[in-house]
C-alpha positions as CSV (number, residue, x, y, z in Angstrom):
1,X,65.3,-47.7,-15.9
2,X,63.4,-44.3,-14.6
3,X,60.0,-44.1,-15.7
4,X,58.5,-40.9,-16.8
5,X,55.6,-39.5,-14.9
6,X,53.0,-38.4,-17.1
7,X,50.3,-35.6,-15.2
8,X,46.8,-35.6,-16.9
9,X,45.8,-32.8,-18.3
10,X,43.0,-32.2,-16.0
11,X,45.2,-32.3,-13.0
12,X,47.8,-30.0,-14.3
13,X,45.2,-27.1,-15.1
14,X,44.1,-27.7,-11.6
15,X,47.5,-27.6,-9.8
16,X,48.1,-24.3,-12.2
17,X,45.2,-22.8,-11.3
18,X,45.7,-23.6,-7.1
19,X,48.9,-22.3,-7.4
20,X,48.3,-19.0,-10.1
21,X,47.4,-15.6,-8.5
22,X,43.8,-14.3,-7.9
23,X,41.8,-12.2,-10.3
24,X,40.2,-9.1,-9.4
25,X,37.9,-7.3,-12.0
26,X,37.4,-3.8,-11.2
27,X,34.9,-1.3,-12.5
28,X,35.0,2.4,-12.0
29,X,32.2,4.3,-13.2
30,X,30.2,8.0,-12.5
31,X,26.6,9.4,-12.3
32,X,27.0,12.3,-14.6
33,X,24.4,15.1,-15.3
34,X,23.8,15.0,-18.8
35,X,22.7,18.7,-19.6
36,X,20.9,18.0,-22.5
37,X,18.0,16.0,-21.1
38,X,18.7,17.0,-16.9
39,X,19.0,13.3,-16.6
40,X,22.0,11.2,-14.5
41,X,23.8,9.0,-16.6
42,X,26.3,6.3,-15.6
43,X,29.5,6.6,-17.5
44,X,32.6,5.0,-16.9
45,X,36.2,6.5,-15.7
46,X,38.6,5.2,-18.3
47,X,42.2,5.9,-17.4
48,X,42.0,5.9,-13.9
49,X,45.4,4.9,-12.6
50,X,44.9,2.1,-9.7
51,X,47.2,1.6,-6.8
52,X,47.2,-2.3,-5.3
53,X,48.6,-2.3,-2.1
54,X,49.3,-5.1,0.6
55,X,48.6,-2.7,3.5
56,X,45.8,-0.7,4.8
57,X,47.4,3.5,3.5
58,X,44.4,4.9,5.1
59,X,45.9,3.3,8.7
60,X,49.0,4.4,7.9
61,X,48.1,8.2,7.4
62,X,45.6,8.0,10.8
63,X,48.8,6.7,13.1
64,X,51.0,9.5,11.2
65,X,48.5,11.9,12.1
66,X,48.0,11.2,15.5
67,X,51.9,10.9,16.0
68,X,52.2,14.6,14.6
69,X,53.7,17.3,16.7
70,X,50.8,19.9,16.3
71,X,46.9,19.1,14.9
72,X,45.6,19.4,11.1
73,X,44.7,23.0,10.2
74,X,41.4,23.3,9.5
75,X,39.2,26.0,7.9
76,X,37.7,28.4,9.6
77,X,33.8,27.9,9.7
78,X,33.5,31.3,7.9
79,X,35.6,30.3,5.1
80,X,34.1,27.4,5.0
81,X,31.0,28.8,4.5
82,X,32.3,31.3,1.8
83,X,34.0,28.2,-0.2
84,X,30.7,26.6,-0.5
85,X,29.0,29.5,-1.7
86,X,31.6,29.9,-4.6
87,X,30.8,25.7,-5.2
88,X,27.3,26.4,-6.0
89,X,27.5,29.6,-7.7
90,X,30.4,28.1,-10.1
91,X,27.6,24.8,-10.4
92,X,24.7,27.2,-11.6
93,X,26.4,29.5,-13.5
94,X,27.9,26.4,-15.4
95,X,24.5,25.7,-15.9
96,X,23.2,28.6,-16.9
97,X,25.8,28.8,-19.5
98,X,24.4,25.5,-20.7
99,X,21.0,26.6,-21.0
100,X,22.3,29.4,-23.0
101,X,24.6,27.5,-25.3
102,X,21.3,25.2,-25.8
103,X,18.7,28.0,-26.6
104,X,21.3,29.4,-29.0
105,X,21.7,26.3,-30.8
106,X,18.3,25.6,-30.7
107,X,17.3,29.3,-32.4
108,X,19.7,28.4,-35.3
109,X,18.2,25.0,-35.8
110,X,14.8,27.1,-36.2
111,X,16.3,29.7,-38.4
112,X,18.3,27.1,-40.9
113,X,14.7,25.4,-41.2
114,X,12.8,28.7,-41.9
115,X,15.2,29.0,-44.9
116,X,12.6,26.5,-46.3
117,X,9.3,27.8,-46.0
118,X,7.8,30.5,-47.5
119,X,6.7,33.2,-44.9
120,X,2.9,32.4,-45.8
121,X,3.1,29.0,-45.1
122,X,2.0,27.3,-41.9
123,X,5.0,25.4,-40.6
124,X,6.8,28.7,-41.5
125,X,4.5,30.7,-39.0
126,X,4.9,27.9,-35.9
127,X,8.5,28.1,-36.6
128,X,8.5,32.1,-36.4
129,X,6.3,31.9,-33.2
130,X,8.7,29.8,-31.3
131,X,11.5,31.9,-32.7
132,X,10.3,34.5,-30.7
133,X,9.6,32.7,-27.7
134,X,13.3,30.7,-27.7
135,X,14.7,34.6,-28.3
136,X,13.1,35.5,-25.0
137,X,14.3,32.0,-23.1
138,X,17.8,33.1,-24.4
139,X,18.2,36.5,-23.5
140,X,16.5,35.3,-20.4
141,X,19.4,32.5,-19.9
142,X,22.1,35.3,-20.6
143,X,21.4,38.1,-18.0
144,X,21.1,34.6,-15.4
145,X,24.5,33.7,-16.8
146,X,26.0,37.4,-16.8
147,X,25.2,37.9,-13.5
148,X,26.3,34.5,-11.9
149,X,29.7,35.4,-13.9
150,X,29.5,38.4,-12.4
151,X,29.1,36.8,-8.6
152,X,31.4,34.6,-9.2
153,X,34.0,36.9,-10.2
154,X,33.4,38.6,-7.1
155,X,34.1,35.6,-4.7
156,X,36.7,34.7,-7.0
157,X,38.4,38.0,-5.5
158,X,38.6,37.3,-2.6
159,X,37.8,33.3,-1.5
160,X,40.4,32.4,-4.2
161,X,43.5,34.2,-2.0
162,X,42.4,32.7,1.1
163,X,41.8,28.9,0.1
164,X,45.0,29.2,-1.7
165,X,46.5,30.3,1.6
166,X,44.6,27.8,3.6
167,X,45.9,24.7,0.7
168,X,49.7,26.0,1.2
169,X,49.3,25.4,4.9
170,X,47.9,22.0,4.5
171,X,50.7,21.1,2.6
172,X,52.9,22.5,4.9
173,X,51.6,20.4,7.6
174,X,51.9,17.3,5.2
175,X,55.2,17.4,4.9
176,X,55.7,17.4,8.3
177,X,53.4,15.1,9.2
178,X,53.9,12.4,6.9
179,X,57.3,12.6,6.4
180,X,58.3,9.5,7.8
181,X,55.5,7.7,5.0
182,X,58.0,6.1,2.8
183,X,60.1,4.5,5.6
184,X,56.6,3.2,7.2
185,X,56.0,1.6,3.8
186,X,58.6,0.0,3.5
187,X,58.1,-2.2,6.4
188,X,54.8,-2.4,5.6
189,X,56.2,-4.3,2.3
190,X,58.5,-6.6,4.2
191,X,56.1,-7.3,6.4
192,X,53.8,-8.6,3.6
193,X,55.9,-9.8,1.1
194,X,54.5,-8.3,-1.5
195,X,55.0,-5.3,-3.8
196,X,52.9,-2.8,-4.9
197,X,50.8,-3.3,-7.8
198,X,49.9,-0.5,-10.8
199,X,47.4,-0.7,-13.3
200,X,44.7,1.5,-15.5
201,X,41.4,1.3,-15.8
202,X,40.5,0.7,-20.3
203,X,38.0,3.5,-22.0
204,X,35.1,0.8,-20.7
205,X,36.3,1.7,-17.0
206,X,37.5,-1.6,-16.3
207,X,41.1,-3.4,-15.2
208,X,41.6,-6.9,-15.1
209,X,44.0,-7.6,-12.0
210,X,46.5,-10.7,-11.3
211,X,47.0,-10.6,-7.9
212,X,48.5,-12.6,-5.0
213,X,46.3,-14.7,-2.5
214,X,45.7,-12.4,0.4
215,X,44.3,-8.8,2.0
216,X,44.8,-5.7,-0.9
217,X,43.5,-2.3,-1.1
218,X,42.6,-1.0,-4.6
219,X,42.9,2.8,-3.8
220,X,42.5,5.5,-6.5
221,X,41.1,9.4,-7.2
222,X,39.1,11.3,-9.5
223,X,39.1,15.1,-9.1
224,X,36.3,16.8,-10.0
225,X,35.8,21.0,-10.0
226,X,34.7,21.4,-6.9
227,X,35.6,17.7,-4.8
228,X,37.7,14.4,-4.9
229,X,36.2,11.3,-5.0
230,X,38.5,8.9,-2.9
231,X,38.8,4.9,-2.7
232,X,40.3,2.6,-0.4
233,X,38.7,-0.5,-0.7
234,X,39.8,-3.3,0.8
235,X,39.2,-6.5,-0.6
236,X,40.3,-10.5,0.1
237,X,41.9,-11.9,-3.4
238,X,41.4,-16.3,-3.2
239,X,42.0,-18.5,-6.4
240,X,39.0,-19.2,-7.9
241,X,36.8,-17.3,-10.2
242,X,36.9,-13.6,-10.4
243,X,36.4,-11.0,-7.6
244,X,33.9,-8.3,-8.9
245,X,35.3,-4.9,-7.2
246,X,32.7,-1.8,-8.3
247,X,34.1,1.8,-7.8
248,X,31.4,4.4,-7.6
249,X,30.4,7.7,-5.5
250,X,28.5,4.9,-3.4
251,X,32.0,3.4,-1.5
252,X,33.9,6.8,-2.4
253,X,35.2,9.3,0.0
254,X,34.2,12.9,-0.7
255,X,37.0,15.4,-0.2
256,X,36.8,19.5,-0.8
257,X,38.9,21.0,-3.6
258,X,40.8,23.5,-1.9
């Protein structure tokens, strides 16, 4: 007669969970300026896309480089110089054009509230006297704004052409560079065992991962106007509670917008 073998409860959630993947909880999130009060403000990046990988890509691209039949192009240091110029132009006249687009609103907040006063009243007279002086911030704000327009439109002439010409060379170097990529990650993949991993970050900025015991790196981008944020973070997944991973500017690489 066999006799059944009866595991305890206890003991099966334990084998499960010594035996179950690890979990990684990631959080990506961005200081913002927020133009309204000229404060920073955390906010999350919902919908990043998240690549898990088994392997080290950022090792990978160094060996390809360094195996590569002629050296990264560079910029010049006078374009260089000239891209960074049309960086902070473009960053104050997008501010500028928010300081206009606030005194506007604020003057028609003071106008829709004149409506109801008499003009011999008092609140009607401190509305009328910062009226005025809103009407001179404003048209103060739009010749700024005009004229940053105006200089950007200028570099926009000619920087524009020449970073575009500079980006079709990088790329051209890419593909020769790092052509061999796919046939390096694939025995990258066999080495490990593993496949890689996808996932998205929710509106919160967060992804819950299930991932094998063992070395990952969580890599993922955010373009901004004028820069890329990067991440390759490596981190060691164990069974076990959950493995906080935080994505900020903080562990980010920087990289130019060409």
């Amino acid at each position: 007669m066999k006799r059944a073998f009866y595991l305890p409860l206890a003991g099966l959630l334990v084998l499960l969970a010594a035996c179950g993947p690890g979990e990684v909880l990631v959080t990506a999130e961005i200081d913002v300026n927020n133009p309204e009060t000229g404060q920073l403000e955390t906010r999350p990046l919902g919908d990043l896309e998240l690549q898990l990988l088994p392997f080290d890509r950022d090792a990978v691209f160094d060996s390809l480089t360094e195996a590569a039949p002629r050296p990264e192009p560079e910029l010049s240091d006078e374009l260089e110089e000239r891209r960074q110029e049309y960086i902070e132009v473009q960053a104050a006249a997008r501010d500028a054009e928010i300081e206009w687009l606030t005194r506007r609103e604020r003057l028609q907040e003071i106008n829709r509230e004149m409506e109801q006063y008499s003009a011999g009243e008092t609140r009607y007279r401190e509305l009328f006297n910062e009226f005025e002086d809103q009407e001179d911030r404003l048209n103060a704000a739009e010749a700024t704004m005009n004229r940053l327009f105006g200089e950007l439109e200028e570099l926009q002439a000619t920087v524009l052409d020449q970073l575009q010409q500079a980006r079709l060379q990088q790329e051209t170097w890419e593909d020769e560079a790092f052509a061999d990529y796919g046939d390096v990650v694939a025995a990258k993949l066999s080495e490990a065992g593993r496949d890689i991993g996808y996932d998205t970050t929710d509106a919160t900025g967060m992804a819950r991962l299930q991932l094998q015991p063992g070395t990952w790196w969580i890599h993922t981008r955010h373009r901004l106007p004028t820069e890329e944020l990067y991440w390759n973070v490596r981190v060691e997944v164990e069974r076990g509670d959950p493995i906080e991973v935080l994505l900020n500017r903080s562990n980010a690489a920087t990289r130019p917008v060409l």
